[in-house]
mmCIF file of the N, C-alpha and C atoms, coordinates in Angstrom:
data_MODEL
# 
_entry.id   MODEL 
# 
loop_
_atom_site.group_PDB 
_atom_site.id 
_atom_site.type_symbol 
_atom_site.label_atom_id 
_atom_site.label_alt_id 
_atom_site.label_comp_id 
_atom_site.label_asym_id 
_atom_site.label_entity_id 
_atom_site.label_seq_id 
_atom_site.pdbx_PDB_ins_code 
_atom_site.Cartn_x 
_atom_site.Cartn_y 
_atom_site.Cartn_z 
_atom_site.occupancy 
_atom_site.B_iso_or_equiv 
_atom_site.pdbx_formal_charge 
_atom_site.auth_seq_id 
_atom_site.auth_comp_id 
_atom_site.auth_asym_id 
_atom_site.auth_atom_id 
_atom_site.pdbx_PDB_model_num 
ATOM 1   N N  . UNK A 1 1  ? 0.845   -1.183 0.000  1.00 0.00 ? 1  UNK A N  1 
ATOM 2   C CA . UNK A 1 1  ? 0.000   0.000  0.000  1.00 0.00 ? 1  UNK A CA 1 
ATOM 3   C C  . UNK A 1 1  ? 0.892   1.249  0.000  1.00 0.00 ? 1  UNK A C  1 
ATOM 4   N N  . UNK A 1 2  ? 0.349   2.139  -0.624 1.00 0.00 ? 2  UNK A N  1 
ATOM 5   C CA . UNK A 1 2  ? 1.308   3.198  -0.956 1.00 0.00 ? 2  UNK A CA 1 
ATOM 6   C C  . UNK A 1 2  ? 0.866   4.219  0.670  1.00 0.00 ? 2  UNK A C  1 
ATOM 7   N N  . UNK A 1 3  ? 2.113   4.575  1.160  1.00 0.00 ? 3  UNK A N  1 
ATOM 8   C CA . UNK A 1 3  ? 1.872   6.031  2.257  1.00 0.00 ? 3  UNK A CA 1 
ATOM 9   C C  . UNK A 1 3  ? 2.794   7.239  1.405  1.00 0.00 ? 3  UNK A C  1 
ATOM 10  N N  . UNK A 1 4  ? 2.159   8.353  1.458  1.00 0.00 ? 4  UNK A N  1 
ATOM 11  C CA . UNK A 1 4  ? 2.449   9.350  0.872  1.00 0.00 ? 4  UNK A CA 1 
ATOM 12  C C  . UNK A 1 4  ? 2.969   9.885  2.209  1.00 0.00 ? 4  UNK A C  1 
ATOM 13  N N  . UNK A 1 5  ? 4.640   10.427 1.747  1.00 0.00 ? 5  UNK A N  1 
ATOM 14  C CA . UNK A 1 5  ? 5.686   11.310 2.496  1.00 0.00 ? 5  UNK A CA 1 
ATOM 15  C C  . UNK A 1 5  ? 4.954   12.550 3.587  1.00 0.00 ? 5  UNK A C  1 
ATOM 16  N N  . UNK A 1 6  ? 5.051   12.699 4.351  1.00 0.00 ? 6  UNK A N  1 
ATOM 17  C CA . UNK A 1 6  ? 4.535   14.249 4.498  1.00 0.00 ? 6  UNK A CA 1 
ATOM 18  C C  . UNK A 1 6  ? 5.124   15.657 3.638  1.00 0.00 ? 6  UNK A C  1 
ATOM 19  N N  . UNK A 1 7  ? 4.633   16.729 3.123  1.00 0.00 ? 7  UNK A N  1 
ATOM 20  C CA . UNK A 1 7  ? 4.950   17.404 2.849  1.00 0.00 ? 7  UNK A CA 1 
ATOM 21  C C  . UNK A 1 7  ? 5.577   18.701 2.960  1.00 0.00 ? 7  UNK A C  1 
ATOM 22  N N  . UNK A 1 8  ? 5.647   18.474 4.644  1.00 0.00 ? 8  UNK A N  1 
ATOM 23  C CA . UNK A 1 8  ? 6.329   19.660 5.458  1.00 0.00 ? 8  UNK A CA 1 
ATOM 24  C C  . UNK A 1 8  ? 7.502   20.586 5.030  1.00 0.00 ? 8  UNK A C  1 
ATOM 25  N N  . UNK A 1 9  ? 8.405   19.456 4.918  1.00 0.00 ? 9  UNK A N  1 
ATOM 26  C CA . UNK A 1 9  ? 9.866   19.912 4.580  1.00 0.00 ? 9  UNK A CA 1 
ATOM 27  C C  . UNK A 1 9  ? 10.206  19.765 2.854  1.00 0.00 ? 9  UNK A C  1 
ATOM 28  N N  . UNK A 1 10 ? 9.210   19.777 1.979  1.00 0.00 ? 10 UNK A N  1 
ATOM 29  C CA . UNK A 1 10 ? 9.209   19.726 0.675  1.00 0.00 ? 10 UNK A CA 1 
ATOM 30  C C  . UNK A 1 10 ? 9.065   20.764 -0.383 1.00 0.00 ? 10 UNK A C  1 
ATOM 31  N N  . UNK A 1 11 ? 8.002   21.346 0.304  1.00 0.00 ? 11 UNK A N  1 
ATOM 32  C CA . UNK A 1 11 ? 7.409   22.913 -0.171 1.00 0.00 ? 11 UNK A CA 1 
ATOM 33  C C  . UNK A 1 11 ? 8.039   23.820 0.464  1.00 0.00 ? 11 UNK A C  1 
ATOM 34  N N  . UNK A 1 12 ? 9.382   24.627 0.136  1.00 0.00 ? 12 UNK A N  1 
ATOM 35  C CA . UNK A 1 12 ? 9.600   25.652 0.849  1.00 0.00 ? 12 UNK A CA 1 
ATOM 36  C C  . UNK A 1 12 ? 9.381   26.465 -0.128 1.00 0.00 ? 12 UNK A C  1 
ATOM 37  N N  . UNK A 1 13 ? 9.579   27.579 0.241  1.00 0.00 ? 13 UNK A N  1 
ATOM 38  C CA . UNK A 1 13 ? 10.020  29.052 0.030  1.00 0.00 ? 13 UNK A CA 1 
ATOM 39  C C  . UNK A 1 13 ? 11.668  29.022 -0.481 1.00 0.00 ? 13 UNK A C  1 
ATOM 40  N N  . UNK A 1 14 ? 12.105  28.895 -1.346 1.00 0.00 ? 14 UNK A N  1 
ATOM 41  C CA . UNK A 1 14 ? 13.962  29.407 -1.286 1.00 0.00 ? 14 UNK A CA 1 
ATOM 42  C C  . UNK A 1 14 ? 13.869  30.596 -1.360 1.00 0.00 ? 14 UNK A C  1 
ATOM 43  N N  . UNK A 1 15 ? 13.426  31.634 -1.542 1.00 0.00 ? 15 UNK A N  1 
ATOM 44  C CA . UNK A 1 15 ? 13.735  33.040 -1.407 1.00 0.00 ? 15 UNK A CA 1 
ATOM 45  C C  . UNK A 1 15 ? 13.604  33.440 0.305  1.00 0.00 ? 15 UNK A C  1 
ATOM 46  N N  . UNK A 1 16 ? 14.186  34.213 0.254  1.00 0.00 ? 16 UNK A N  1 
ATOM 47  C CA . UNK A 1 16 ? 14.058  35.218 1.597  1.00 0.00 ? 16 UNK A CA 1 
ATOM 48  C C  . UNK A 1 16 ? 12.763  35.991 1.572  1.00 0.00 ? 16 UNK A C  1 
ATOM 49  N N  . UNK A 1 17 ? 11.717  36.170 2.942  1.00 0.00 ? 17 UNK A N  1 
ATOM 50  C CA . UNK A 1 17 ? 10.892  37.054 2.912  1.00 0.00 ? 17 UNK A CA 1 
ATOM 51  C C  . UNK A 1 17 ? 11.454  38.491 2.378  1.00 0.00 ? 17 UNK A C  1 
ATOM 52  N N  . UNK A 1 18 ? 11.032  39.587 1.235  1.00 0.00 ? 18 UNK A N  1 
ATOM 53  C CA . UNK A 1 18 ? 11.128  40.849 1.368  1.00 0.00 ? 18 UNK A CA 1 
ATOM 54  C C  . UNK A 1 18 ? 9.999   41.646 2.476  1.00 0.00 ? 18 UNK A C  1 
ATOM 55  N N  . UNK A 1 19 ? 10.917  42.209 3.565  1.00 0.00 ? 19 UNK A N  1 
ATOM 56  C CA . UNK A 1 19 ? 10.564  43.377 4.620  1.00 0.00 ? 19 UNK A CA 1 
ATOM 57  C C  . UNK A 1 19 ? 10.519  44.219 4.236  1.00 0.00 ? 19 UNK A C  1 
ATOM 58  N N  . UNK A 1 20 ? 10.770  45.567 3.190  1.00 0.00 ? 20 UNK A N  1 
ATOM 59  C CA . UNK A 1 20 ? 10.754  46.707 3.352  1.00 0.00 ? 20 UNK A CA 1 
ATOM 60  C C  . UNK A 1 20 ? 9.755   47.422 3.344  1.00 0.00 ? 20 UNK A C  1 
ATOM 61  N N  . UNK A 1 21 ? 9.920   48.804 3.329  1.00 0.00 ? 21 UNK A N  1 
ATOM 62  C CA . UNK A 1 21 ? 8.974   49.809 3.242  1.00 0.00 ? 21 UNK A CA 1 
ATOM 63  C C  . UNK A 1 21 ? 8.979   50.625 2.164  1.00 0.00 ? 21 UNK A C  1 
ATOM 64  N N  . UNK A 1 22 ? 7.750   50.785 1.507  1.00 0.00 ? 22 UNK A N  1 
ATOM 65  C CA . UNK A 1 22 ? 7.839   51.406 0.746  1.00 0.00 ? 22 UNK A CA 1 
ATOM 66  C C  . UNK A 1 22 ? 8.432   52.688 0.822  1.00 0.00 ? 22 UNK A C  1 
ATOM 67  N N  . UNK A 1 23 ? 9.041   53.648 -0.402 1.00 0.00 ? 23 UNK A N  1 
ATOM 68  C CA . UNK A 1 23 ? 9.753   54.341 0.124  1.00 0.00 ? 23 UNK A CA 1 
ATOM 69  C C  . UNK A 1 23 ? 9.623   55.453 -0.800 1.00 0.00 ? 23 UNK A C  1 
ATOM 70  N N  . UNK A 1 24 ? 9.703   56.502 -0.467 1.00 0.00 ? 24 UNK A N  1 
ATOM 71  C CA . UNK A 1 24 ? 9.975   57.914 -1.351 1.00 0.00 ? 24 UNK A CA 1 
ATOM 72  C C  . UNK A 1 24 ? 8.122   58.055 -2.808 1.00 0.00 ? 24 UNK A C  1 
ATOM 73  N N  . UNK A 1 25 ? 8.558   57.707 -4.118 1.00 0.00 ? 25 UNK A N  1 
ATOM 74  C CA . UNK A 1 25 ? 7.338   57.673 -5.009 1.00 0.00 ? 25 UNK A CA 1 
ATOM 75  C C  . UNK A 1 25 ? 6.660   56.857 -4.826 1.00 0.00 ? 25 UNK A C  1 
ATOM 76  N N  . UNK A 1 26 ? 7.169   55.234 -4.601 1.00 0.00 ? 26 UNK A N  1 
ATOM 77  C CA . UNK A 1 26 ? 5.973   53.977 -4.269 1.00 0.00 ? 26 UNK A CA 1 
ATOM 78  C C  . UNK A 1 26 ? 4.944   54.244 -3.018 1.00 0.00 ? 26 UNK A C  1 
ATOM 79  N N  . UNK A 1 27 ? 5.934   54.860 -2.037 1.00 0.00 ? 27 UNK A N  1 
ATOM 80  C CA . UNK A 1 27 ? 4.395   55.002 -0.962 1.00 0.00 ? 27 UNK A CA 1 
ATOM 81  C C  . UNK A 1 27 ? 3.703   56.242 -1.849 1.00 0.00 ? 27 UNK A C  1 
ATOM 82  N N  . UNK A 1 28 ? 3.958   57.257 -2.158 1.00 0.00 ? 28 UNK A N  1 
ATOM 83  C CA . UNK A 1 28 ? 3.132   58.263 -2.546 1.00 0.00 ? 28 UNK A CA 1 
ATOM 84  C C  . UNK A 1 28 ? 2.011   57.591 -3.753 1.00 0.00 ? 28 UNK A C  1 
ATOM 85  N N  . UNK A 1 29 ? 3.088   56.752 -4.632 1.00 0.00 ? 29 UNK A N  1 
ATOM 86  C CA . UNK A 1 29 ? 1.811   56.168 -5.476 1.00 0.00 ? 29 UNK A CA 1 
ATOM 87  C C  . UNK A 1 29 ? 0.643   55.318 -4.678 1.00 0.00 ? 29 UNK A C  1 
ATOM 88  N N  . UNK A 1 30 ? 1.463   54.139 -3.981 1.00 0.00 ? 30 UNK A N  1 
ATOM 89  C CA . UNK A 1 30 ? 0.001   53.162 -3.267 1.00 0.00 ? 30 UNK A CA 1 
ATOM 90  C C  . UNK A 1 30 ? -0.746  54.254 -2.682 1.00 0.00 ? 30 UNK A C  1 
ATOM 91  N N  . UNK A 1 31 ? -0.603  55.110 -1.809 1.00 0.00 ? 31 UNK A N  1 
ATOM 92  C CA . UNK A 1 31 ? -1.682  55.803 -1.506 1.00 0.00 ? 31 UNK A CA 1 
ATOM 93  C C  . UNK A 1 31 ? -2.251  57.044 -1.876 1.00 0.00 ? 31 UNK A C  1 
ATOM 94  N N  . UNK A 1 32 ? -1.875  56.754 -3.085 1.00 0.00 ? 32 UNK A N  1 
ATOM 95  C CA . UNK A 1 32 ? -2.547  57.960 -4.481 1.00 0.00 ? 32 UNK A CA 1 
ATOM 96  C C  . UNK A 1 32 ? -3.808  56.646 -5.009 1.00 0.00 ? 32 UNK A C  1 
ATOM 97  N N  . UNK A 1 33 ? -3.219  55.739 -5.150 1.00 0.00 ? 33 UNK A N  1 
ATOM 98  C CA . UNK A 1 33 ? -4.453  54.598 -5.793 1.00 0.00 ? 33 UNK A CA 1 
ATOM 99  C C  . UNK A 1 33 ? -5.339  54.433 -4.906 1.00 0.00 ? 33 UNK A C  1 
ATOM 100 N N  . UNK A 1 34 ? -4.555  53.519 -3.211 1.00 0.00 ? 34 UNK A N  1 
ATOM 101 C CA . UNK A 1 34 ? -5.680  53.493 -2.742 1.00 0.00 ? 34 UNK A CA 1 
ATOM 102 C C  . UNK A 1 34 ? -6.730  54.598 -2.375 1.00 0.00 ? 34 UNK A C  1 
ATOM 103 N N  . UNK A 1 35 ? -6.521  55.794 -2.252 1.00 0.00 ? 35 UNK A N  1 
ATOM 104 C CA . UNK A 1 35 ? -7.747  57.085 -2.336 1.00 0.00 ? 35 UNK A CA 1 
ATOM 105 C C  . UNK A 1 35 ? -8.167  57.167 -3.131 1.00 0.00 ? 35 UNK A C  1 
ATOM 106 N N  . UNK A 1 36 ? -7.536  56.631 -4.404 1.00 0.00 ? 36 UNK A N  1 
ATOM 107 C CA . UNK A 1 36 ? -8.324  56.650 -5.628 1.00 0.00 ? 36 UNK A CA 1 
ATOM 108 C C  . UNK A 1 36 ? -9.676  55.660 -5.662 1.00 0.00 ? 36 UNK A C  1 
ATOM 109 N N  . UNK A 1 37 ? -9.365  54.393 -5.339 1.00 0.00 ? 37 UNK A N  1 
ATOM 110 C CA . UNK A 1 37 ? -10.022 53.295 -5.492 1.00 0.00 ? 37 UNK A CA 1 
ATOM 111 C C  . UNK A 1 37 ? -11.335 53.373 -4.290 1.00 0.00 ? 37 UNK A C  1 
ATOM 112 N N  . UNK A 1 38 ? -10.703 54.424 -2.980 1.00 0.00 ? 38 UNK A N  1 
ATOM 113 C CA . UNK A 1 38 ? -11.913 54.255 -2.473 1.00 0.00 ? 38 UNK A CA 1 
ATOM 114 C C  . UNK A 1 38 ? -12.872 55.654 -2.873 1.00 0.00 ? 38 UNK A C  1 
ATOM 115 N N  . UNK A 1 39 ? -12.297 56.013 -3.436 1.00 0.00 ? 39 UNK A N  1 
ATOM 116 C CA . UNK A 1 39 ? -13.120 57.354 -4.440 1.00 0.00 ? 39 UNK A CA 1 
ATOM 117 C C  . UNK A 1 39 ? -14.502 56.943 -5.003 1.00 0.00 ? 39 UNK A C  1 
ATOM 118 N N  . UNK A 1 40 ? -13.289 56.000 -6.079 1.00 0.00 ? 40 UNK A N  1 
ATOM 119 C CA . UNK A 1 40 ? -14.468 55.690 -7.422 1.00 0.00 ? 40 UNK A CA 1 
ATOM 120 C C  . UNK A 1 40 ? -15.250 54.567 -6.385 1.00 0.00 ? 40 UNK A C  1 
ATOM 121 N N  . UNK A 1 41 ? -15.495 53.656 -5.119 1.00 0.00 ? 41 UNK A N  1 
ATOM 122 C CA . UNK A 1 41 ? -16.258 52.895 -4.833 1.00 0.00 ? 41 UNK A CA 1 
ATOM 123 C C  . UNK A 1 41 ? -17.114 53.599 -4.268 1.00 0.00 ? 41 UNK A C  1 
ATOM 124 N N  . UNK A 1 42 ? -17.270 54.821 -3.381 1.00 0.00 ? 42 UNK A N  1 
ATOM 125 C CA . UNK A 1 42 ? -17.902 55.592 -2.671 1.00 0.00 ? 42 UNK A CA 1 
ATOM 126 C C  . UNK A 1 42 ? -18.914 56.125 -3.652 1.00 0.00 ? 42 UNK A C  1 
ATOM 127 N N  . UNK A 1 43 ? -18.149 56.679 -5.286 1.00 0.00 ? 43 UNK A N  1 
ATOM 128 C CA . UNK A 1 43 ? -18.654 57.686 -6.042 1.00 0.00 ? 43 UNK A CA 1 
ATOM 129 C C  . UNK A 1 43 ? -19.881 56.194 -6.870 1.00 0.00 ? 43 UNK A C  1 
ATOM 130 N N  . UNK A 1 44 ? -19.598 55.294 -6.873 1.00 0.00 ? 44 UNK A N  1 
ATOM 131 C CA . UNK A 1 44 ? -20.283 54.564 -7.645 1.00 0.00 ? 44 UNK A CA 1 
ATOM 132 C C  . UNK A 1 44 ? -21.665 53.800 -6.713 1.00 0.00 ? 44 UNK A C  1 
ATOM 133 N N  . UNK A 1 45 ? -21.263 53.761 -5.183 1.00 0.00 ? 45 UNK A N  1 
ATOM 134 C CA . UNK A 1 45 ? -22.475 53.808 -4.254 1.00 0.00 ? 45 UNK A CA 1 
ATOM 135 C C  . UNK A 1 45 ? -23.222 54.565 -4.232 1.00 0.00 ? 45 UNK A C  1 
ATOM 136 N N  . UNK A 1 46 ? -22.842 55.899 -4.280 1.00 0.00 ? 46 UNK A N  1 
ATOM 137 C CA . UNK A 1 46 ? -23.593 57.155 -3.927 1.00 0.00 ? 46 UNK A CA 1 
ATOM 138 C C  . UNK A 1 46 ? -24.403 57.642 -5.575 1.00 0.00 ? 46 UNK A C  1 
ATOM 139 N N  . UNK A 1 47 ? -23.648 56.983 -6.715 1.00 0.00 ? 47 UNK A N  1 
ATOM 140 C CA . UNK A 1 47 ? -24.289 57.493 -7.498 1.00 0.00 ? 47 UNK A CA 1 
ATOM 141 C C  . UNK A 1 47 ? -25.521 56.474 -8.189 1.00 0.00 ? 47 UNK A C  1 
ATOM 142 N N  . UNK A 1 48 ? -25.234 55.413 -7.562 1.00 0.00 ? 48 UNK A N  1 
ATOM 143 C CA . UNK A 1 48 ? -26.631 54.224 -7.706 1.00 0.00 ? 48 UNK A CA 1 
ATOM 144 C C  . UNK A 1 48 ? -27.487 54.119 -6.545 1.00 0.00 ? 48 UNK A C  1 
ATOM 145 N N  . UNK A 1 49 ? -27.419 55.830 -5.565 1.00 0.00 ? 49 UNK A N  1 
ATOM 146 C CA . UNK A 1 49 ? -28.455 55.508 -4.408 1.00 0.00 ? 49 UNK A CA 1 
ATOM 147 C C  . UNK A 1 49 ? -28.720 54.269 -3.942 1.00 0.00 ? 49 UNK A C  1 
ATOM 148 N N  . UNK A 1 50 ? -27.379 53.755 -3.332 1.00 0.00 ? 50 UNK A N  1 
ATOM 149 C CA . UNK A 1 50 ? -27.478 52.680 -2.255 1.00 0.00 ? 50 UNK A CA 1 
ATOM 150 C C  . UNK A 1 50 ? -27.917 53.338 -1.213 1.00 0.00 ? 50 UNK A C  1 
ATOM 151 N N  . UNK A 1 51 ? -28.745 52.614 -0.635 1.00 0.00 ? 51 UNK A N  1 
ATOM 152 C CA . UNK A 1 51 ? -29.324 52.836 0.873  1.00 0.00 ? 51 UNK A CA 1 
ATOM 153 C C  . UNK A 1 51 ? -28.036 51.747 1.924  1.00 0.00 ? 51 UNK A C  1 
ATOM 154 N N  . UNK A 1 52 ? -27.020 51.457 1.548  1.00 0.00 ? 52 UNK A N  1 
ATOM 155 C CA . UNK A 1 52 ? -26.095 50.910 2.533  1.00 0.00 ? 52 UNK A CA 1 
ATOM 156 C C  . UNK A 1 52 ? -24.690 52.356 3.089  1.00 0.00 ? 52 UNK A C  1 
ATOM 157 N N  . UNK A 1 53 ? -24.914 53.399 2.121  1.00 0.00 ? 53 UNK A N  1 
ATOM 158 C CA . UNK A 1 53 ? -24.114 54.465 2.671  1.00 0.00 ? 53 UNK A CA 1 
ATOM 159 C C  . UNK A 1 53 ? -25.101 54.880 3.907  1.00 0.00 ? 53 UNK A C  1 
# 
């Protein structure tokens, strides 16, 4: 009968986690989009008179 290995130590990761922080234009962009994105979701609730705002 076949037993299948565990897979614990099989599936890694070889890269190193990346930690950093965004820095200098990238943070200014992510949170140029994300205000953007919650813009257009607000602007697209409010303009199909949801009764959930």
């Amino acid at each position: 009968m076949f037993t299948p290995e565990p897979l614990g130590n099989r599936w890694q990761t070889f890269r190193e986690p990346v930690r950093r922080r965004r820095r200098g234009w990238a943070a200014v962009a992510a949170a140029g989009f994300t205000l953007a994105a919650a813009t257009a979701v607000f602007l697209l609730l409010y303009a199909t008179d949801c009764a959930c705002l």
